[in-house]
N, C-alpha and C positions, 0 to 999 in steps of 0.2 A: 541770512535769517530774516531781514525787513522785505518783508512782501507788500509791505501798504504806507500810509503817513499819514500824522494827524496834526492838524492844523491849531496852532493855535491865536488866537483871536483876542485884544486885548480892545474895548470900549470901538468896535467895528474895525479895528486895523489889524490885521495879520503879522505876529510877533515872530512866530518860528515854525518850521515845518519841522519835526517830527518823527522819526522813522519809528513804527511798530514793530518788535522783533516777535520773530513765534521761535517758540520751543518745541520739544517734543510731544510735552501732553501741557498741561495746566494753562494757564490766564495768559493770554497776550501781553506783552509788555511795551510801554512807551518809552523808545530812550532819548529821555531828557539830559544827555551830556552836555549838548550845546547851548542848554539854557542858558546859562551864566552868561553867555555872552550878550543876549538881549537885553540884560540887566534884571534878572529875575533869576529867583530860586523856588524851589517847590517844599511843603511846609506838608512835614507828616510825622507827626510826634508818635513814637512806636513802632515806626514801619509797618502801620497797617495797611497801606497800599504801595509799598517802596518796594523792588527786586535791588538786592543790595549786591548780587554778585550773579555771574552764572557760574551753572553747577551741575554735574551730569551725578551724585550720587545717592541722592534720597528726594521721592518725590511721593509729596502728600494730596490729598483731596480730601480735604473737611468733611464735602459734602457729600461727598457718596463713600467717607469712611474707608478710603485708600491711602495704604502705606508700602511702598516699594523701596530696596534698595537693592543698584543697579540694576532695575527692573524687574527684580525678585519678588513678590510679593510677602510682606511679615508673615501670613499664616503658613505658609509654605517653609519659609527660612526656621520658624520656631518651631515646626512638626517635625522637618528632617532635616534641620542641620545643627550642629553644636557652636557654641558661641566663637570657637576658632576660625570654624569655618567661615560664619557671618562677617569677623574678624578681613581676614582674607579677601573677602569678597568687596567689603569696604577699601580696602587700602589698595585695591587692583585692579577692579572693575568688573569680573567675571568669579563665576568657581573656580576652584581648581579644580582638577586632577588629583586621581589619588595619591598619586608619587608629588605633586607640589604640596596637598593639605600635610601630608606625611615632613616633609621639609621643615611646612612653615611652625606645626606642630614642636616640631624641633629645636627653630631658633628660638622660638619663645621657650621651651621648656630651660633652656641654657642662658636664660635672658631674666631668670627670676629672683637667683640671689644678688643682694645689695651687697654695695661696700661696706664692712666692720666700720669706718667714720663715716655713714651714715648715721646708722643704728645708734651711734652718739647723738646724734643731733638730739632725739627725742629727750636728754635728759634734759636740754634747756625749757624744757616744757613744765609746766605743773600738772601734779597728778589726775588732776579734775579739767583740766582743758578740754575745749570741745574734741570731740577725732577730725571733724573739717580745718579748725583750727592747724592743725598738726598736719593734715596731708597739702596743704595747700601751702605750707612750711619747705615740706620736705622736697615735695615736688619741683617747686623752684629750685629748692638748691641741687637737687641733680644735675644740672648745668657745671654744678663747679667738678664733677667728676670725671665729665666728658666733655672738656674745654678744649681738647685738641679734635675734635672732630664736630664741630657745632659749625660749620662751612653749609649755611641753605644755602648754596647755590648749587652744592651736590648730591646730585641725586639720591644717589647710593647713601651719603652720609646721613638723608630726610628719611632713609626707612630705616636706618638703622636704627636710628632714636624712635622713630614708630616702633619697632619689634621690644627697643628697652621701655617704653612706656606701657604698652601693654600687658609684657613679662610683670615689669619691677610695681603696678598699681594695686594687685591684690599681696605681696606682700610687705607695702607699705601701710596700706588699708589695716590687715591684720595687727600690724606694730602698733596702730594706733590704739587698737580695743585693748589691746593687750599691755598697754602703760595705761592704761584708764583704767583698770581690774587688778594692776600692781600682778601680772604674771611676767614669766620669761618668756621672752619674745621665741616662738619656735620659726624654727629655718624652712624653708620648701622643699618638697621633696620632689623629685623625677621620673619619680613612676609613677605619679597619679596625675588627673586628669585637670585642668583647671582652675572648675567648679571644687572640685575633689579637692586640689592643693588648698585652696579658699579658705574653703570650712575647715581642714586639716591646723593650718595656720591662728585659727580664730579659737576653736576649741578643743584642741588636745592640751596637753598638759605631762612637764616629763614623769609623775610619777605614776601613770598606769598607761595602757595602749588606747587610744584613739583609732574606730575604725568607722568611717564615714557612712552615713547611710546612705544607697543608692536612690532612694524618694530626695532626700532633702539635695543630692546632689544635681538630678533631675532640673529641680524646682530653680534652682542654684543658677543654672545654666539657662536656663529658661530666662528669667528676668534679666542676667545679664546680656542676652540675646535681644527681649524686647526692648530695652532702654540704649540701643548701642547709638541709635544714629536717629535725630527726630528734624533733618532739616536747618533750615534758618533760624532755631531761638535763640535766645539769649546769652546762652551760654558760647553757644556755636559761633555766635556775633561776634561774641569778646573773642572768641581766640582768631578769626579769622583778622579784629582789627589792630591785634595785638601784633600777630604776626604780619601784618603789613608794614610796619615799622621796620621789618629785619629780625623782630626779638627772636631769642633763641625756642626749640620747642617747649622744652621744659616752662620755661617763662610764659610760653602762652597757655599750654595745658596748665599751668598754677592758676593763670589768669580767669582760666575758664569755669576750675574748681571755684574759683573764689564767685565767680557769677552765679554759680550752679547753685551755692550755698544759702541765695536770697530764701526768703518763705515761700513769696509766688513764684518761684523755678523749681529748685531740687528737694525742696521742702515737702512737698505734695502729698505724698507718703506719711510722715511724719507726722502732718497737721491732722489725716485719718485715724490714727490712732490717738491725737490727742485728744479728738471727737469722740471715739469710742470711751477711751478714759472719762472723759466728761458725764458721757449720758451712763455708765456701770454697769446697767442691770437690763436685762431683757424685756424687765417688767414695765420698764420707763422709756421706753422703746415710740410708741405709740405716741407719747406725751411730745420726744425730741419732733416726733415727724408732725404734728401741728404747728410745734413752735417754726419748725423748715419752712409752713406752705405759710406763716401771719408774715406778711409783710415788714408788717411794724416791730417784729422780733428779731435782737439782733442775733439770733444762730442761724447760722448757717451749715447746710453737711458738708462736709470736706468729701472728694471723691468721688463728684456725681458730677455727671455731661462736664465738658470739654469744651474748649477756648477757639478748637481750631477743626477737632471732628463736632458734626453739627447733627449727625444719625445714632452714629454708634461708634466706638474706638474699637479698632480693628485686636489691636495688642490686649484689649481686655477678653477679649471672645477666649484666645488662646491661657490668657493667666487666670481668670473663672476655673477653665478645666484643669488646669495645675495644682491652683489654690485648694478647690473639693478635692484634689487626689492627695495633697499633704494634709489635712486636716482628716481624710479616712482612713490611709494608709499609718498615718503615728498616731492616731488618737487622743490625741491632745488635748483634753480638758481645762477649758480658759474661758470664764466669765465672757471678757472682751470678743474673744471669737465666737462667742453664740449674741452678746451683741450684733456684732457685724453682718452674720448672717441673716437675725431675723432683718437688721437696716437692708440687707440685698434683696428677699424676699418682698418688701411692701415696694423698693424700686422698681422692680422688675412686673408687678402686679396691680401698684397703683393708677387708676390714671392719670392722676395729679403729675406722679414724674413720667408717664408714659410718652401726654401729650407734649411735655418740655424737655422730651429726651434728657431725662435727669435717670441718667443711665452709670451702673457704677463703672467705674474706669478703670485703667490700670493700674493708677494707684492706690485706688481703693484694692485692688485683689493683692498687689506687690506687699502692701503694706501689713497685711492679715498673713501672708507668706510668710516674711522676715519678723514678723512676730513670733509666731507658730513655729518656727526653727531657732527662737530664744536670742535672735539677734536683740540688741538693745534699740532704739528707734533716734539716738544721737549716731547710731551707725547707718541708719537709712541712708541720707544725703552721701554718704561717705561710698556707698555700693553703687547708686547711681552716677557718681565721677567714674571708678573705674570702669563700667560696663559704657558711658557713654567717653571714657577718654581715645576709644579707636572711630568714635566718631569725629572729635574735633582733629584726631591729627592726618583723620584723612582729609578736611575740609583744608587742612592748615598745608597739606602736600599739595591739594588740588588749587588751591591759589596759587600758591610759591611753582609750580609749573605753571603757569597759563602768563602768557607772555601781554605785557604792557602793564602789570598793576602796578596802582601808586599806593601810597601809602595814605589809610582813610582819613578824610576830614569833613568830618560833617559839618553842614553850614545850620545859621539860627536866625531867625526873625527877633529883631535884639529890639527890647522895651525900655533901658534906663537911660538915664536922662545923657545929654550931652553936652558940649561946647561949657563946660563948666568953670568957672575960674579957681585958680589954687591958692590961697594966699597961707605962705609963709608962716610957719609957728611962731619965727621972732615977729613978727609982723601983725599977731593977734595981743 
């Protein structure tokens, strides 16, 4: 992969050469392994210029608004394929087959119900606890159920616990909304469809039939699909550094929830709608969008341009036409979502957000979706862990194969004082 080398120079003396690696597509990388030895480390608060790992499964372009996994392109993956699929294709590299999606179909469908002392745990919870609170709970402790088979070093034994965390996270998910609402928790069923089990899980209820709508299932699917895999952030970081330790998966999928949980990570969603809540009325619309463009005001819109797409976010094009398909097809009448909408109209029309690509995103459209189908918005964060937990434990299988890793430690540019003397409490 080093096709070149970069020299580095320290007050006209030459400290270290360098090897540049190239990848398949994105940014050249400088690997600084050897730094340390010259007696120097390199200082990047954020990993804004750091490649912390390599990776062949999700690869992003800001700048020209590209999103691929395993070279799939997202609009491609979210038109024709179902979040299993994408699933799949995460955890193995390629498609399948129809006789493998049909398989893996399978093991997941048989991978859904929990253990009855699970389903206990929830009671050491208070009624009012957050649902991130409670799955990032639960999640860890699935470890203690599958203690004889928690061997990373075996292959077999890393997908297995992939295929139970993907199965067992929407009906852990559901348990949570459903001890926050003081309902009975309902079981999975086997003949329905993921998306379908989901919503099935969240809002049926045993005293009449529950029959899922195929729009809101659609839509279901859809976001779980856009949110499965976004690369190197935060979330992705913690479980990959978690898992370098040895920890078990469980343990680092907890890990990861628990990162996912911040306001500027998993939050995103969530904060749009408390936007929306804030400004109420359509008629006040116009007012919030001044206060957006005054400098000196502290509102801000939640949902608009992007941290790391710098044109346009690829995953919003596709959830836009989803979003307009569940708001016309249920007709949903909801103050907040005629907010939203006229907020999407002056985005997309202004030139104020035109020229700053203040473009609404996908959490802006996700957010108006899981409202719109009556999810509560402390369930946001909670839908974004499981749609993104077949992202981390493919990142977490794809470390634990790749031969030589240690386990991470990042170095720091350290400021406090030194060489300090200690004296003695009897001695004061």
């Amino acid at each position: 992969m080093a096709e070149s080398k970069a020299s580095l120079s320290i007050n006209g003396k030459e400290v270290a050469e360098l090897p540049i690696l190239k990848g398949t597509a994105g940014n050249d990388v400088i690997d600084i392994r050897t730094l340390g030895a010259s007696g120097y480390f390199t200082y990047d608060p954020g990993f804004l210029a750091t490649a912390s790992c390599e990776s062949s499964i999700t690869f992003i372009d800001g700048g020209k608004g590209v999103l691929q996994h395993r070279g799939y392109p997202i609009a491609n993956l979210a038109q024709d394929a179902d979040y299993l699929e994408v699933c799949y294709i995460l955890l193995n590299g390629t498609a399948p087959s129809k006789a493998e999606y049909e398989e893996f179909v399978n093991v997941i469908t048989n991978h859904t119900l929990v253990h009855e002392k699970l389903v206990q745990f929830f009671q050491g919870f208070l009624p009012d606890a957050h649902p991130m609170a409670m799955l990032c709970g639960v999640v860890g402790a699935l470890s203690s159920f599958y203690h004889d088979d928690l061997d990373i070093t075996d292959p077999e034994q890393r997908m297995r616990s992939a295929h139970r965390l993907i199965a067992k996270l929407p009906t852990i998910a559901a348990m949570a909304y459903k001890y926050n609402v003081g309902q009975p928790f309902v079981y999975p069923r086997n003949d329905l469809t993921y998306a379908e089990n989901f919503l099935h899980m969240m809002f049926s209820v045993p005293a009449e039939e529950y029959k899922v709508n195929p729009i809101a299932a659609k839509a279901m699917d859809r976001i779980f699909t856009l949110h499965a895999d976004h690369e190197q952030n935060a979330s992705t970081s913690t479980v990959r550094l978690a898992g370098s330790s040895g920890a078990n998966p469980y343990a680092c999928i907890a890990a990861g929830i628990a990162s996912l949980w911040g306001p500027a990570h998993g939050g995103a969603n969530e904060a749009c709608l408390t936007m929306l809540e804030e400004i109420g009325d359509v008629s006040r619309v116009d007012e919030y969008v001044l206060k957006a463009k005054d400098k000196d005001d502290s509102f801000r819109l939640m949902g608009f341009g992007h941290r790391v797409y710098k044109n346009f976010d690829p995953r919003a094009t596709v959830m836009r036409e989803t979003c307009h398909e569940v708001l016309s097809e249920l007709g949903i009448q909801d103050p907040l979502l005629d907010v939203a909408m006229a907020l999407e109209k002056v985005a997309l029309e202004d030139s104020y957000f035109i020229e700053r690509k203040l473009y609404p995103n996908v959490d802006f459209y996700s957010g108006i979706i899981l409202k719109a189908l009556g999810i509560p918005s402390s369930m946001f964060t909670v839908i974004f862990a499981m749609s993104r937990t077949v992202g981390w434990i493919s990142h977490w299988e794809e470390m634990l194969s790749q031969p030589g890793q240690k386990i991470g430690r990042p170095r720091q540019l350290y400021t406090g004082e030194v060489d300090k003397t200690f004296v003695p409490l009897s001695d004061k």
